[in-house]
Residue, then its C-alpha position, 0 to 999 in steps of 0.5 A: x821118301x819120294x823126291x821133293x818138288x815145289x810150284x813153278x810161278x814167275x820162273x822161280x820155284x816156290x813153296x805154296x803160301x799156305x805149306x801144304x803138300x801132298x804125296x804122289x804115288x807110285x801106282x806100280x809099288x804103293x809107294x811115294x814118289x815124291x812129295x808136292x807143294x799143294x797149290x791153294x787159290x792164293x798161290x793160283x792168284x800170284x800164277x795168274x798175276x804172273x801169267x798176265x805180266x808175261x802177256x803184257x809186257x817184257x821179253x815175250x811180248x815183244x817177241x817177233x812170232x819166228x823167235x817164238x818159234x826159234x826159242x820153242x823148236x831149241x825146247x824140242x831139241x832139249x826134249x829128245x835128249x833128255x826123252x829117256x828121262x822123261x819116259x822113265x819119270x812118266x811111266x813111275x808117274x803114272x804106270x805106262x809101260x816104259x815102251x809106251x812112254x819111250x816110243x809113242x808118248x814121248x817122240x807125239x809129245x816132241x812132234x807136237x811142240x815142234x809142229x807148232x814151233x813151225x806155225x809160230x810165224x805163220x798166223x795169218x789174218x785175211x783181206x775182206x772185199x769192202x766198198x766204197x774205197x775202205x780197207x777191210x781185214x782180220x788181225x789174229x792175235x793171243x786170247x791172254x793167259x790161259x788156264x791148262x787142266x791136264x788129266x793123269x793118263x797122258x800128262x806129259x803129251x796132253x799137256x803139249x798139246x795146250x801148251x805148244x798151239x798156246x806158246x806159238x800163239x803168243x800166249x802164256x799158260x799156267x798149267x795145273x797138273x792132276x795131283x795123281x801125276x805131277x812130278x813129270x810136268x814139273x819135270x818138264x818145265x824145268x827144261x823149258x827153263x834151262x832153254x831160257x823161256x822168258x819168266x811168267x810165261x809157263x806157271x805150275x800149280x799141282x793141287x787138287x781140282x777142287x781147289x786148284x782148278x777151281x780157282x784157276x777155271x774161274x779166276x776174272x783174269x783167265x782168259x780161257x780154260x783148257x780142259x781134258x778128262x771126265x766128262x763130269x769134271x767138264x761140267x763143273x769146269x764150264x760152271x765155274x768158267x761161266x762166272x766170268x764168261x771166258x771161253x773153254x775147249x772140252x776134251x772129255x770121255x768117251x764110249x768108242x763103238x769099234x765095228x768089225x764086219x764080215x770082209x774084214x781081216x780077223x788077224x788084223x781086226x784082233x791085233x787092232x781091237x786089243x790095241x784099241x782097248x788094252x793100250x795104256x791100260x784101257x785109260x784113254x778117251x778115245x779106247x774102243x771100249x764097244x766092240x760090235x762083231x758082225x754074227x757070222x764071224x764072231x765065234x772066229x773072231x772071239x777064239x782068237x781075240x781071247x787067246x791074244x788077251x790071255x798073253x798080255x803080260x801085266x807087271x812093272x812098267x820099267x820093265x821092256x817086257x811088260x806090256x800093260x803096267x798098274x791103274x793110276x790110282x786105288x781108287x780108279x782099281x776101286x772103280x773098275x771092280x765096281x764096274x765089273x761087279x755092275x757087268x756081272x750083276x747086270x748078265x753079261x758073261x764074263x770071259x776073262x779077267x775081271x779081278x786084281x792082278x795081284x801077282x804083278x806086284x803090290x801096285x794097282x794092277x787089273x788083269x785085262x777084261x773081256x765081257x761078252x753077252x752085253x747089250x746097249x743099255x748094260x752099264x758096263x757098254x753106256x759109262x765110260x769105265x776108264x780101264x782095261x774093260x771090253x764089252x763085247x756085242x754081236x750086230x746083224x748088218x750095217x744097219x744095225x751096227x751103226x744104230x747100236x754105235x751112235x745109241x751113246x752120250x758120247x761121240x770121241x772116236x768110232x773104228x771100222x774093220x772093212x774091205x768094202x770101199x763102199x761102206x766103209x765111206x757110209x759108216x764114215x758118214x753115218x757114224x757121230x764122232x769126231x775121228x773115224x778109224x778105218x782098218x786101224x784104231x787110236x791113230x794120232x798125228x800133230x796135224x790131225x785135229x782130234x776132239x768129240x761130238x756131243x758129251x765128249x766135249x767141244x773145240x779142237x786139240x792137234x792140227x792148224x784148227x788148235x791154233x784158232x783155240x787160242x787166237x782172237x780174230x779182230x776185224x779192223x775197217x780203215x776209211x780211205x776217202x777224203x771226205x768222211x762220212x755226213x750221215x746227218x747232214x750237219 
């Protein structure tokens, strides 16, 4: 029997009104890790009414912008001590390797909070020229309460992502996890309580997203939806935000092309390529899932990519060896078998992998998947599959691989491997994507902006440009003249 957990609404941690809960597995054994109170639309409700009195009145809303800042840099400090916890709790959450949670998911998680914690006080408006002996300028001020929807393959970086650019701002958030993983988001929330966040400011609802997301995307006094994950569930995220008019940023799915010409080092275009699509288990946006290699090198290029996948070794995501750990969910495995059975069905060759990785343990493990012989319009190279999946396709010339990388719905992320300066500039330009890696590939940084063109969403996570997500400008005009104006003459 896993660990109990319960909702976090107005600092106090409370069961749902209704008493429902639900089981959060452990993906590497089948097994429960904990159960979780369910929140319904009623407990969403009392978050939200939460959320709104925070905003408007009490210890947070008066708070100077630089205490903001000061209160959420001590969260920071609090998180590096207690980073192993929280890496262990993650990679059972979910199945990252403890590697990928100890060393990447947690230190960008604490960068990101205080990068933010920095701009707390550093919201700037402008002074507009004016006429006429009037004052013009611009205020930035928080949106109000914000609705966060975070998906299961990051939880705890992802959800850094809304909530740090949101606190700073000066807003409060009610965060509704992926019911797959859960438990490392309340765990997180608690040392946001112990460092003495003011109550109401974070609440967390875990549900399912029928009901709680539902309810939170088209609750009236929401005043904007974060959202990150598939791009069907975006969809239905804007429905139910349109009800009310609020505004939303979309984070959604992806397709990568990753491009790899001829000038290009084979050694470090491989080691990239394979980091490009295995990292996390192939569960990323932004995974360069279309691998294009130019003719003239791909046999050279193929031999030893292959050879690298083979020694990928699979198991338990505790384990420091492992090096690629269980798919979140039987249903996500359930879907990548569906995707590989539509591959093989459709042509392509399969070159490895493609089956259950059943030596690995009793937990949701895939071996990793390299497809060849694939074209453009192959369901396996247009549907984002969301695993350890790679399609792999030959392209003549620059030309043709910037044709074949922008034919897709999606626009997250492209990678390039090239020694030539030149090109490399035009396919930065020629590429639709919203983050182009040149001789590297999933790349991050607090500063950097990060989100998609065309289906992959809309609004920008990351960066000085999130912190406008969550601000309103108001333009204010003040009339110095003595005599106001008489337009009628009365």
């Amino acid at each position: 029997m896993g660990k109990k957990y319960r909702l976090f609404i107005d600092g106090r941690w409370v069961d749902s009104i209704s008493g429902r809960t639900f089981e959060s597995l452990n993906p590497a054994t089948d097994e429960v890790n904990a159960i979780v109170a369910e929140a319904g639309p009623e407990d969403v409700d009392l978050a939200v009414k939460a959320a709104r009195r925070a905003f408007e009145s009490g210890p947070w809303a008066e708070m100077a912008p630089g205490d903001r800042g000061r209160l959420l840099n001590k969260v920071a400090q609090a998180l590096w001590e207690k980073a192993d916890m929280l890496a262990e709790v993650e990679s059972q959450d979910n199945g990252l390797p403890i590697n990928e949670t100890k060393f990447i998911a947690m230190p960008a998680m604490i960068d990101v909070l205080e990068f933010y914690a920095g701009l707390a006080n550093k919201v700037q408006g402008s002074t507009l020229a004016s006429p006429n002996n009037r004052f013009n300028f611009t205020l930035k001020e928080p949106i109000g309460v914000i609705g966060a929807i975070v998906p299961w393959n990051f939880p705890l970086m992802l959800t850094m992502w809304k909530l740090a650019p949101a606190l700073a701002a000066g807003n409060t958030i009610v965060v509704k996890p992926a019911e797959q993983t859960p438990v490392s988001i309340l765990e997180l929330v608690k040392i946001f309580q112990e460092v003495g966040i003011p109550d109401g400011v974070i609440n967390v609802i875990p549900g399912y997203g029928k009901i709680a997301g539902d309810a939170l995307s088209s609750h009236p006094d929401v005043d904007k939806i974060a959202f990150t994950g598939s791009t069907n569930t975006g969809r239905l995220i804007m429905q139910a935000a349109s009800k009310n008019l609020k505004p939303i940023s979309l984070e959604l799915g992806g397709k990568s092309p990753n491009i790899v010409f001829d000038d290009a080092s084979i050694e470090n275009a491989v080691n990239g390529s394979m980091f490009g699509i295995f990292f996390a288990q192939g569960q990323v946006c932004a995974s360069g899932t279309r691998l294009f290699v130019q003719e003239s090198i791909y046999d050279r290029f193929m031999e030893s990519f292959v050879r690298k996948a083979r020694s990928i070794r699979v198991g338990n995501p505790l384990d420091h060896t492992t090096q690629m750990g269980p798919q979140v969910s039987l249903q996500q495995l359930d879907k990548i078998q569906q995707y590989v059975a539509a591959g093989l069905e459709q042509g392509a060759n399969l070159v490895m992998g493609g089956e259950r990785n059943k030596e690995a343990g009793n937990g949701y493990f895939f071996t990793p998947t390299v497809f060849e012989n694939v074209t453009n319009d192959m369901t396996i190279a247009r549907e984002e599959i969301f695993g350890p999946v790679l399609s792999v396709i030959k392209f003549k010339d620059e030309e043709d691989a910037l044709n074949k990388a922008n034919d897709s719905l999606y626009g997250l992320a492209s990678g390039l491997w090239t020694n030539d300066l030149k090109r490399a500039h035009r396919m930065v330009r020629g590429l639709k994507a919203g983050t182009v890696y040149v001789n590297t590939f999933s790349m991050l940084d607090s500063s950097a902006p990060f989100g998609g063109r065309k289906q992959s969403g809309f609004g920008r996570e990351l960066g000085i440009q999130a912190m406008d997500m969550y601000t309103e400008t108001k333009n204010v005009w003040i009339d110095l003249n003595e005599q106001g104006l008489n337009w009628y003459g009365v």
